[in-house]
Every structure is written in structure tokens, then in C-alpha cells.
C-alpha positions as a LaTeX table, in Angstrom:
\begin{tabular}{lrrr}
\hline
Residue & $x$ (\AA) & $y$ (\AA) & $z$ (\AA) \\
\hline
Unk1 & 0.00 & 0.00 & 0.00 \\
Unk2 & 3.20 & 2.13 & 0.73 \\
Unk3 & 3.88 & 2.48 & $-3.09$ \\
Unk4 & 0.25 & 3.84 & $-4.30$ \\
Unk5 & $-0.23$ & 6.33 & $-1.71$ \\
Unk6 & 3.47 & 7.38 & $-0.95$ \\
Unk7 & 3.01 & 6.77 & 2.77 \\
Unk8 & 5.83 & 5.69 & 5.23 \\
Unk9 & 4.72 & 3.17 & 7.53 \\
Unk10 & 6.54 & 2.74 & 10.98 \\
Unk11 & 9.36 & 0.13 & 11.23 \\
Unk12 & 7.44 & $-2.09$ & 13.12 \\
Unk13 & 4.28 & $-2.31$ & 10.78 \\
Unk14 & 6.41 & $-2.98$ & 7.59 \\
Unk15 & 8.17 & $-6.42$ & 8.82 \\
Unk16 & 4.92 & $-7.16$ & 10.72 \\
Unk17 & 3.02 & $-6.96$ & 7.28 \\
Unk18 & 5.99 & $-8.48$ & 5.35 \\
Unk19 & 5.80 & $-11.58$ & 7.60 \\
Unk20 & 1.65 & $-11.69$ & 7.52 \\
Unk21 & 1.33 & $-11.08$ & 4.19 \\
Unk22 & 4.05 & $-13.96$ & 2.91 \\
Unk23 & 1.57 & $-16.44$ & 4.81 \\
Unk24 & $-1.77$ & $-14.93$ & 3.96 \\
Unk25 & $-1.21$ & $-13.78$ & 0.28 \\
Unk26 & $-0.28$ & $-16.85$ & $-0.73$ \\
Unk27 & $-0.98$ & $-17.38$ & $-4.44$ \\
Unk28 & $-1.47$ & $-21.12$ & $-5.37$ \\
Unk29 & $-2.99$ & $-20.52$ & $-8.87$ \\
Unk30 & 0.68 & $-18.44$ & $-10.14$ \\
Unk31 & 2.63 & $-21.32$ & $-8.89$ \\
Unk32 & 0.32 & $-23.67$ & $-11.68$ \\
Unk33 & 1.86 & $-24.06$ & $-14.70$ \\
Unk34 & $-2.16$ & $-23.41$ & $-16.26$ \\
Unk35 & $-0.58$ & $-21.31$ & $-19.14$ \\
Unk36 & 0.58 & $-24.29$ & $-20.94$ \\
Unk37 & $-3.10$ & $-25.96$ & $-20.70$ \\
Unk38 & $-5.53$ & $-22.57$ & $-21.31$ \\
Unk39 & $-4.40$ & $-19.03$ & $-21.90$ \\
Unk40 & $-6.67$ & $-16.83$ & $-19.08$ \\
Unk41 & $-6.47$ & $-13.21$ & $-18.71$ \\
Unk42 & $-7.36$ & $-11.08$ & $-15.43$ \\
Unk43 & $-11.24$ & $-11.87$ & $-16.46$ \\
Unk44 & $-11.05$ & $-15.82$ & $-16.09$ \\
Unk45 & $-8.42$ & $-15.22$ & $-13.07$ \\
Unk46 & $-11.15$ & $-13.16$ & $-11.42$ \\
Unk47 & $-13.86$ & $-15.80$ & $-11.88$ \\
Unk48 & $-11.60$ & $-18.24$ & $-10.45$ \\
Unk49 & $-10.49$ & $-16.34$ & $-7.45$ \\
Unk50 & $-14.40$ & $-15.71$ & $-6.79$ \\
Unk51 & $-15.57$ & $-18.99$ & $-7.50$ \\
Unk52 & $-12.87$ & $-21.15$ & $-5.89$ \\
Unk53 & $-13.75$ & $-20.28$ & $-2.54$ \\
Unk54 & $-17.65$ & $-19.87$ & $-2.70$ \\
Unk55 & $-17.57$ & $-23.97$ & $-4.42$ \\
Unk56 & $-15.06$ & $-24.72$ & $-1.55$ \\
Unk57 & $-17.67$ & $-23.37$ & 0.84 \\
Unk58 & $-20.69$ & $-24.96$ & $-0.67$ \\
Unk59 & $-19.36$ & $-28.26$ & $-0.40$ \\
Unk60 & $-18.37$ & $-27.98$ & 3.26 \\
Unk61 & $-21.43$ & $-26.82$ & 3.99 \\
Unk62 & $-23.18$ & $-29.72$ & 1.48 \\
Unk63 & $-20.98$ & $-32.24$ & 4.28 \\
Unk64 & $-21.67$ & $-30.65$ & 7.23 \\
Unk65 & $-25.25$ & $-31.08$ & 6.51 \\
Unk66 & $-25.18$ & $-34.65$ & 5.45 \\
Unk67 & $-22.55$ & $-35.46$ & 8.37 \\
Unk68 & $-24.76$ & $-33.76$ & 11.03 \\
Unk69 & $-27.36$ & $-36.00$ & 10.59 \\
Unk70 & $-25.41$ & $-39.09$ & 11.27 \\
Unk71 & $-24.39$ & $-39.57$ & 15.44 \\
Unk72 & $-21.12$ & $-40.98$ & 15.00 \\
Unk73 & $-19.78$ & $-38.25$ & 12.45 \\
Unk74 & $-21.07$ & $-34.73$ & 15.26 \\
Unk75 & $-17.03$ & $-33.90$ & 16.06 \\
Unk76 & $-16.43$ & $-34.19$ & 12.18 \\
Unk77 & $-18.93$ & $-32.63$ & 11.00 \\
Unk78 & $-18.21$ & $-29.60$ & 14.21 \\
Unk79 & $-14.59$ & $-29.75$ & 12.09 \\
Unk80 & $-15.50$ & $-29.23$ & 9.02 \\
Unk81 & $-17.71$ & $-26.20$ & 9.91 \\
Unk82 & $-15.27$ & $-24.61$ & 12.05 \\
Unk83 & $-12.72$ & $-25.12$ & 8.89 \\
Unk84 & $-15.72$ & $-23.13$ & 7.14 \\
Unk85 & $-15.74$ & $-20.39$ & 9.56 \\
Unk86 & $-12.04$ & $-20.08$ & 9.51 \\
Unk87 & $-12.23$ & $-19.93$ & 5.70 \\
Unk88 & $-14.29$ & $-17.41$ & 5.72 \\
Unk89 & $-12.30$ & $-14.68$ & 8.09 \\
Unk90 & $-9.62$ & $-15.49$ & 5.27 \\
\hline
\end{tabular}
């Protein structure tokens, strides 16, 4: 943010942010070779950064359902939704 707005951030707050922001930004779809397979611009990277998460979400939400109605599977299916709410604060 630093280099659009010309602000200096305190000491501190840069090598706290270069830390977080190493483990959070992580970008898993530029480490896939996908250019070899299917050209994609910023429009298809877009749809996949927006739809990745919300089919990620749908599904754990599609097992929690079908878990929480089985006894045996209650801590799993407690997992999986807590994995959702973690997800989601992402």
C-alpha cells in the first residue's frame, strides 16, 4: 500500500506486514503451470479467485449437513464447519 499512496509506515508495521502477508497472500494458482493448458487473462483469473472459494464453501457446507445428521460423524462434521468459519475470516 506504501507504493500507491506514498506513505511511510513505521518500522514495526512494515516487517509485521511483510511476515503476515508472505503467509496470507499466498498465491497457489501463479505457482500452476495453467498457461501451458488454457491461456486466461485477469477476467477468467477473477472468476476463479471468486468462485474457488464460494464452491469450496458450498461443499463444506453440502458435508456438514449430510454429516450432522449421522451420530457418529457430530465432532467431524463440528470440524469441518469450524474449517468453514475459519475460511471465511480469510
Amino acid at each position: 500500500l506504501p507504493f500507491v499512496l506514498d506513505l511511510k509506515f513505521p518500522p514495526i508495521f512494515t516487517s509485521l506486514t511483510d511476515v503476515f502477508g508472505f503467509i496470507v497472500n499466498l498465491n497457489f494458482v501463479s505457482l500452476m503451470p495453467l498457461g501451458c493448458i488454457m491461456q486466461s487473462d485477469f477476467h477468467h483469473q477473477m472468476m476463479g479467485y471468486t468462485l474457488i472459494p464460494l464452491v469450496l464453501g458450498g461443499i463444506m457446507i453440502l458435508a456438514y449437513n449430510v454429516l450432522k445428521r449421522k451420530d457418529s460423524t457430530v465432532g467431524l462434521s463440528n470440524e469441518i464447519f469450524a474449517l468453514f468459519l475459519f475460511m471465511t475470516f480469510l
